[in-house]
NUKOL-657532 format. One record per residue (C-alpha): residue in one letter; y, x, z. Coordinates in Angstrom, 1 decimal. Each point is the difference from the previous one (the first is absolute). Layout:
BEGIN
res A, py Y, px X, pz Z
...
! end
This chain:
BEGIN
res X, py 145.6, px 45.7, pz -32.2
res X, py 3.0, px -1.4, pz 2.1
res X, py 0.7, px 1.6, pz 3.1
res X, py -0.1, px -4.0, pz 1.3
res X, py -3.3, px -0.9, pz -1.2
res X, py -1.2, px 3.3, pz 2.0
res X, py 1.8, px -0.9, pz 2.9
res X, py -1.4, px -3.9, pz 0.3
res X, py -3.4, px 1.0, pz -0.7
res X, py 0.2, px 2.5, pz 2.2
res X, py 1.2, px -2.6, pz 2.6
res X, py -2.1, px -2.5, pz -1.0
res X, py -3.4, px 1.8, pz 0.8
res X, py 1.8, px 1.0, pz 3.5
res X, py 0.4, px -3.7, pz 0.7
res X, py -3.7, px -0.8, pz -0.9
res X, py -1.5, px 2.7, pz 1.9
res X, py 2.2, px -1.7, pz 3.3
res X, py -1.7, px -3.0, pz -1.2
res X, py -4.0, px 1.5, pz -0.5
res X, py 0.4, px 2.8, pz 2.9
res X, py 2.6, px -1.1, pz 2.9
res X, py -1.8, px -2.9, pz 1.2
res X, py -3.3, px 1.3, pz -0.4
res X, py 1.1, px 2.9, pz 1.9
res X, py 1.7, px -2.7, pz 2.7
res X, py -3.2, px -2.3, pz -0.1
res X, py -2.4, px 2.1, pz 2.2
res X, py 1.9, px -0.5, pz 3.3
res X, py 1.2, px -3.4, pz -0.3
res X, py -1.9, px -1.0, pz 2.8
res X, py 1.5, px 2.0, pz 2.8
res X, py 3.4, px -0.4, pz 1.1
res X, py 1.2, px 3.5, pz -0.3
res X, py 1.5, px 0.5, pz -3.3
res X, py 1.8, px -3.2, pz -1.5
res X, py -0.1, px -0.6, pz -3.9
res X, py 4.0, px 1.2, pz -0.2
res X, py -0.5, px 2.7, pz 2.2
res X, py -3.0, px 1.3, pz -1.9
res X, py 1.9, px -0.5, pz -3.2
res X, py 2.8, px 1.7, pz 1.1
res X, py -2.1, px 3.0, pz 1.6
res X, py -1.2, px 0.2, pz -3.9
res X, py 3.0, px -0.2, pz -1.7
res X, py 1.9, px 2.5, pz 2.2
res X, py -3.5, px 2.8, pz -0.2
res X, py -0.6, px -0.5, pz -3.9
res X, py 3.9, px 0.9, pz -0.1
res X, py -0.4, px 3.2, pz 2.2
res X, py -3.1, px 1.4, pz -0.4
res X, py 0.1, px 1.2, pz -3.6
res X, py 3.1, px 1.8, pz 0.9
res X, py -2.5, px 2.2, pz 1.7
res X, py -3.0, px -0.1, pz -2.7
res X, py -0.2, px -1.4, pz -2.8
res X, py -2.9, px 1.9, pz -1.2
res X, py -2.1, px -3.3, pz -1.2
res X, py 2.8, px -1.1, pz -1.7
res X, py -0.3, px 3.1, pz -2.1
res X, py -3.6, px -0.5, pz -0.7
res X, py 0.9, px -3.7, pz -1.8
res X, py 3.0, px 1.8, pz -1.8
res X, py -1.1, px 3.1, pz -1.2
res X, py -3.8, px 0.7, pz 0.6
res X, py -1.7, px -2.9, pz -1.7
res X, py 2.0, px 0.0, pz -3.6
res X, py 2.7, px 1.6, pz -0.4
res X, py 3.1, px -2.2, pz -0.6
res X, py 2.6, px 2.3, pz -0.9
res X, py -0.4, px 0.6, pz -3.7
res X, py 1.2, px -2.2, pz -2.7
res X, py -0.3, px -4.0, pz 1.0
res X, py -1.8, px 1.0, pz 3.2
res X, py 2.6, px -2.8, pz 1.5
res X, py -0.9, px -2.6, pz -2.5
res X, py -4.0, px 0.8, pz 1.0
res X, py 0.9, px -0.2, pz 3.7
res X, py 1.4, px -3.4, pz -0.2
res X, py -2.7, px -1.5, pz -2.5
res X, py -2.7, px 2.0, pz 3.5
res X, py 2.0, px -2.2, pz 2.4
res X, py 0.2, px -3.1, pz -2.5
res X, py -3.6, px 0.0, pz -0.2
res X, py -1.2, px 0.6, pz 3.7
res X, py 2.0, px -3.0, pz 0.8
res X, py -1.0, px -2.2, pz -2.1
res X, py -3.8, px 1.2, pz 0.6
res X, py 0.7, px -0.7, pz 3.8
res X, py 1.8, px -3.5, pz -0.5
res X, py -2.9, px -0.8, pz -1.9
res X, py -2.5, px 0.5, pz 2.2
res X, py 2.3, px -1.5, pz 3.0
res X, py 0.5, px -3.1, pz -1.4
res X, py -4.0, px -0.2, pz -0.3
res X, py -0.1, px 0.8, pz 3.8
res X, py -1.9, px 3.7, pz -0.4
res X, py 2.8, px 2.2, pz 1.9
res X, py 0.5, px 3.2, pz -1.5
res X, py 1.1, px 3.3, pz 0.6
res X, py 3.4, px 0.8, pz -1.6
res X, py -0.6, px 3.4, pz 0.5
res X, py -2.8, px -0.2, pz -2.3
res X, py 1.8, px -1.7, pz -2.6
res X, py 3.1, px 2.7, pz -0.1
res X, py -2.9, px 2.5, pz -0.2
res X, py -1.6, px -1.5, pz -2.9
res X, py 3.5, px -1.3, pz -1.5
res X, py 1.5, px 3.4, pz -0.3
res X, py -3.2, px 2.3, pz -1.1
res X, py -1.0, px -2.7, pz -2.5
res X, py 3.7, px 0.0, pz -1.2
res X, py 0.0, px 3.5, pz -0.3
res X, py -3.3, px 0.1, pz -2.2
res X, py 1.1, px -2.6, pz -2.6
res X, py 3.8, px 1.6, pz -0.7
res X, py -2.0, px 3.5, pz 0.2
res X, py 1.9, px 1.8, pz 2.6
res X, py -1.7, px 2.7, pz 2.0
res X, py -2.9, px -1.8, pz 2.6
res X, py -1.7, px 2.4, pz 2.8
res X, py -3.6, px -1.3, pz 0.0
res X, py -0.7, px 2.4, pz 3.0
res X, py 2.9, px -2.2, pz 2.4
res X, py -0.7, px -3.5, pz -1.4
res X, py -3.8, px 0.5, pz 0.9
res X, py 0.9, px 1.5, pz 3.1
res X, py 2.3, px -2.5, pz 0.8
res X, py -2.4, px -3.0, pz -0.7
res X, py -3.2, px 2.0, pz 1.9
res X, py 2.6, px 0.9, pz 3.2
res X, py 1.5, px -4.0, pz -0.4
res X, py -3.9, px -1.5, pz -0.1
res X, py -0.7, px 1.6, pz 3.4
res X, py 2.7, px -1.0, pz 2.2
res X, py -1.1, px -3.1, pz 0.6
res X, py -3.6, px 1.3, pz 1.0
res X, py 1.6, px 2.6, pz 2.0
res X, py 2.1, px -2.7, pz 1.5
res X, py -2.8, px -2.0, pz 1.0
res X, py -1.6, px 2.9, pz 1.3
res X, py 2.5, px 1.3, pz 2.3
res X, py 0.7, px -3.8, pz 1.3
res X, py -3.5, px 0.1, pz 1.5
res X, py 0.7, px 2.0, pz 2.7
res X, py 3.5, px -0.5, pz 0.4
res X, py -1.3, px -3.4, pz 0.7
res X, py -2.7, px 0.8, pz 2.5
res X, py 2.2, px 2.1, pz 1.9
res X, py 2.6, px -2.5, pz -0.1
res X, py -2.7, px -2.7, pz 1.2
res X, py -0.9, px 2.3, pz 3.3
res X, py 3.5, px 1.0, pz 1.3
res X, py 2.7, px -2.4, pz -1.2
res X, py 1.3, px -2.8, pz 2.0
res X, py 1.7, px -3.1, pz -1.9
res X, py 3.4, px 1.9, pz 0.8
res X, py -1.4, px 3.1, pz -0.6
res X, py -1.1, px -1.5, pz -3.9
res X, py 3.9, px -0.9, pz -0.5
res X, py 1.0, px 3.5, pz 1.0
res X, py -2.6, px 1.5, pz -2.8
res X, py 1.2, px -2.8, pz -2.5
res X, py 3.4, px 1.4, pz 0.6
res X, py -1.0, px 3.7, pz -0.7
res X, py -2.2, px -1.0, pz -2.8
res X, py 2.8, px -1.8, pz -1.3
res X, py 2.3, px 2.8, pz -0.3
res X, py -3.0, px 2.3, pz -1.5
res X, py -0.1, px -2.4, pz -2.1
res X, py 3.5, px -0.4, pz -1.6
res X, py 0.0, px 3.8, pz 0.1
res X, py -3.0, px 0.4, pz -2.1
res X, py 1.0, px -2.9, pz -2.7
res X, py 3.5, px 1.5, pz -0.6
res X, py -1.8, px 3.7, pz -0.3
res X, py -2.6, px -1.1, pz -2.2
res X, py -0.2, px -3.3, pz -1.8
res X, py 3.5, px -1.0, pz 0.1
res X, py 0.9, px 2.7, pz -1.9
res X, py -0.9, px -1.6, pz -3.1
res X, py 3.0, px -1.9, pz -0.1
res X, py 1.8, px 3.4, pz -0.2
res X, py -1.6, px 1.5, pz -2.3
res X, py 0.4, px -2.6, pz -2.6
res X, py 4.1, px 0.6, pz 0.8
res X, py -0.9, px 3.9, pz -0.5
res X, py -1.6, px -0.6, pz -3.5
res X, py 2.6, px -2.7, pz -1.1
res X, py 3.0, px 2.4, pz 1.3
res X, py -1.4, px 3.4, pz -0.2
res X, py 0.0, px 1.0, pz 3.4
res X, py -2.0, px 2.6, pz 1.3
res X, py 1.2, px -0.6, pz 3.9
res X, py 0.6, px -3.2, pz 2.0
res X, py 3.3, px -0.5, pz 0.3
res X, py 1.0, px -1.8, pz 3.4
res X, py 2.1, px -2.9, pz -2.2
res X, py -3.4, px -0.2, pz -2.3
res X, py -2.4, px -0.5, pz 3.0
res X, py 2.5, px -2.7, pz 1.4
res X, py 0.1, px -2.0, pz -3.1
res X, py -3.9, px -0.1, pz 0.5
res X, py 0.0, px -0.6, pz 3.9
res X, py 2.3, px -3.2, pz -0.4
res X, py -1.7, px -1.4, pz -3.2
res X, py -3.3, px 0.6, pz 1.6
res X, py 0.9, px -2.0, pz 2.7
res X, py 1.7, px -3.2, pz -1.7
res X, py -3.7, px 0.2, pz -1.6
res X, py -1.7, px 0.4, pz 3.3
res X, py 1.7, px -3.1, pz 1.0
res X, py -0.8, px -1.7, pz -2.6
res X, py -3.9, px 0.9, pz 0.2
res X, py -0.5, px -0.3, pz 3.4
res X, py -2.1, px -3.3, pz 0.6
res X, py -2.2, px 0.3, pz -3.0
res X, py -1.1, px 4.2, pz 0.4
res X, py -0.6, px -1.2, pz 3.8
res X, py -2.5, px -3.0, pz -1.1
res X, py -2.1, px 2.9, pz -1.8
res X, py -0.2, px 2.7, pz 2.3
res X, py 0.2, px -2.0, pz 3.2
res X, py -2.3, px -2.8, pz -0.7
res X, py -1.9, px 0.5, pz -2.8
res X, py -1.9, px 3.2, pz 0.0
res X, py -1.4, px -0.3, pz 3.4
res X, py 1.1, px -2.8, pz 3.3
res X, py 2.7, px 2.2, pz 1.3
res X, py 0.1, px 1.2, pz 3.5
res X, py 3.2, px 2.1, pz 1.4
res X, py -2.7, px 2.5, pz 0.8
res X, py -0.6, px 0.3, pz -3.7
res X, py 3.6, px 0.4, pz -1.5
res X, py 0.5, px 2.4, pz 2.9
res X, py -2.6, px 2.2, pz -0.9
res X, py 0.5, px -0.5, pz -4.0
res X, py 3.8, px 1.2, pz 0.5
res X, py -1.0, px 3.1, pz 1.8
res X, py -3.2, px 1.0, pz -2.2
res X, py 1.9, px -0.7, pz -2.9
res X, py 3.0, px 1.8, pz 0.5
res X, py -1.8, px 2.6, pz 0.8
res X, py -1.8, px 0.4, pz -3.2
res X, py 3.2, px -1.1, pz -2.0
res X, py 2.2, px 3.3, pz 1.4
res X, py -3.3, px 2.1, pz -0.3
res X, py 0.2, px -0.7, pz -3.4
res X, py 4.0, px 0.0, pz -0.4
res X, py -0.4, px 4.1, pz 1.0
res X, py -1.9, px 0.5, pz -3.1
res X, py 2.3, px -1.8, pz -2.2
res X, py -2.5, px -2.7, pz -0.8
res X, py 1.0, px -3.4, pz -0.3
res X, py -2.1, px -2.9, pz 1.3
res X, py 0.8, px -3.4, pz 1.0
res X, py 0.5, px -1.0, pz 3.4
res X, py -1.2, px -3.6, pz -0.5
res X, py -3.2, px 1.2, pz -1.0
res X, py -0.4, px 2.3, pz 3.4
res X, py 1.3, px -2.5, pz 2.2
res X, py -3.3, px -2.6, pz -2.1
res X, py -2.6, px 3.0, pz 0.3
res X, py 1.5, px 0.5, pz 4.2
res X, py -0.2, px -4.3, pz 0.3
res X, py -3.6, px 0.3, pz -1.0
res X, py -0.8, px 3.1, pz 2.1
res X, py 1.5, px -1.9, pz 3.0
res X, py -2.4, px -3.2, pz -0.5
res X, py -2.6, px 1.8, pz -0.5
res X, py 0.3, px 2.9, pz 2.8
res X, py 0.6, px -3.7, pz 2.6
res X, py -2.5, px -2.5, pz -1.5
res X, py -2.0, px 1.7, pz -3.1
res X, py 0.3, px -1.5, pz -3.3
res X, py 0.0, px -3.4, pz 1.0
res X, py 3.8, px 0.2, pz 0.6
res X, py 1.0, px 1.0, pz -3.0
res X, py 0.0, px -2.6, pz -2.9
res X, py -1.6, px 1.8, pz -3.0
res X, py 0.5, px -2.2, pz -2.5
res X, py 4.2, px 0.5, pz 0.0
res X, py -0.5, px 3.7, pz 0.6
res X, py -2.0, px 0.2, pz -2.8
res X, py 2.5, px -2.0, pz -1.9
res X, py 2.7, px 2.2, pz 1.0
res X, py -2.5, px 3.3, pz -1.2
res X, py -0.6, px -1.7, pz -3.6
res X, py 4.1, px -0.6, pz -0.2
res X, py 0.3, px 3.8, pz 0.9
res X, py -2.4, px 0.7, pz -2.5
res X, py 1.9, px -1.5, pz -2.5
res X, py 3.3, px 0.8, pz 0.3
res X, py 0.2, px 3.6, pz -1.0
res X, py -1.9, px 0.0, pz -3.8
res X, py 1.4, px -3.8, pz -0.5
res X, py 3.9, px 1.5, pz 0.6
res X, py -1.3, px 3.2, pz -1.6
res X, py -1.3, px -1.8, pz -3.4
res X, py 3.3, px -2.1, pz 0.0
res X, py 2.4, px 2.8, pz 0.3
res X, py -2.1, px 2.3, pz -2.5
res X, py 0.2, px -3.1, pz -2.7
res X, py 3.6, px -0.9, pz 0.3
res X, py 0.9, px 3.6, pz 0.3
res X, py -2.2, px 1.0, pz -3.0
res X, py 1.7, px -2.9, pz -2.1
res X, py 3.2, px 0.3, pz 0.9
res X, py -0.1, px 3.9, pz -1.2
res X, py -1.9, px -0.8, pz -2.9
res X, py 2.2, px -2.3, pz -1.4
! end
């Protein structure tokens, strides 16, 4: 396959994720001051840029530990993965169930993998899907108290302070972790085992013309819908789930952010006014969209894969 059609898929699912993650990751703290929307951006751009420089190590779990993509038309599988985890996510977008993009590569690239028969590690994809299913829960869970301790010692200019550290946490654990999905599919479609720096500033700026692009509609979901969002709450999300997000990034284990910061939204509205905060009904949507993602771009990257091959 052209080195060009690599290259603008490749690019392509770096702009989409800037679309699906930057504004979701943004939408949290719109409500204090603090950070502004192009500062924020920016903070992003310049963090999923430098961090991988340093470790790249969940990168390397997407390239290499789920299939193996370097044999004969591992490329050609790769880009039928991404094809399919993008069209599995627009689908369910433009039926308004938000979805985790991180799911859909998942699926994408180990379904791939199964229908041109290249080498799949059951062991990591399970492993993956068990550690990815938690961090929302574990998000949740660790917002609680963040939240209650928050509540007792924070002033109103104490809570933009935290917003700024949780912030930073923040773009630090997305660019260590989730982000790195981007540059893994440039690893598989370019056979890189390393993150060179020109590599992880292609991703930074594509992600970021995405993330400007995504901005007002990942902030309606997160911000609004799941639960009547205080700055108390996208304070505490941001630091619970960063938390969780770089816990995981030390084991290699790729999870998506957007889901931690959900699972942290809910633990917030719950730890400061039980359940009656948080609107079920669109968390629940969001869950069955989850749900979905992974065997739907799983089944459609196995099939096309399968025929393709076969033919």
């Amino acid at each position: 396959m052209d080195v060009v059609v690599l290259a603008a898929v490749a690019g392509l699912f770096a702009l989409v994720t800037g679309m699906n993650d930057g504004g979701a990751l943004l939408a949290t703290g719109l409500k204090l001051p603090t950070v502004r929307p192009a500062t924020g951006i920016l903070a992003l751009v310049v963090m999923v840029a430098l961090v991988p420089l340093a470790t790249h190590a969940v990168a390397l779990t997407f390239a290499n530990r789920l299939a193996t993509f370097d044999g004969p038309g591992g490329r050609i599988a790769m880009t039928i993965g991404v094809l399919a985890a993008l069209t599995v996510v627009t689908v369910l977008s433009s039926r308004g169930r938000p979805t985790s993009l991180t799911l859909a590569i998942v699926g994408g690239l180990t379904g791939a993998g199964l229908g041109w028969g290249l080498p799949v590690s059951a062991e990591w994809v399970v492993l993956v899907l068990l550690v990815g299913m938690a961090a929302p829960f574990v998000g949740g869970l660790m917002a609680w108290p963040v939240t209650r301790i928050l509540m007792r010692t924070t002033t109103t200019r104490g809570l933009w302070r935290w917003h700024r550290v949780g912030f930073g946490l923040q773009t630090v654990a997305y660019a260590a972790n989730d982000g790195q999905k981007m540059l893994a599919v440039f690893m598989i479609a370019f056979g890189l085992q390393d993150a060179p720096p020109q590599y992880t500033s292609l991703v930074a700026v594509l992600f970021g013309l995405g993330s400007l692009y995504g901005l007002p509609k990942a902030g309606r979901t997160l911000g609004q819908e799941i639960i009547a969002s205080r700055p108390l709450h996208g304070v505490a999300a941001e630091l619970a789930s960063s938390i969780t997000v770089i816990g995981c990034a030390l084991a290699g284990m790729p999870v998506s952010m957007t889901q931690a910061l959900a699972g942290g939204l809910i633990g917030a509205g719950v730890a400061q006014g039980g359940g009656g905060r948080v609107r079920w009904y669109a968390a629940v949507k969001i869950a069955v969209a989850w749900l979905l993602t992974l065997p739907a771009s799983a089944l459609l990257a196995a099939t096309v894969a399968f025929v393709l091959v076969s033919a």
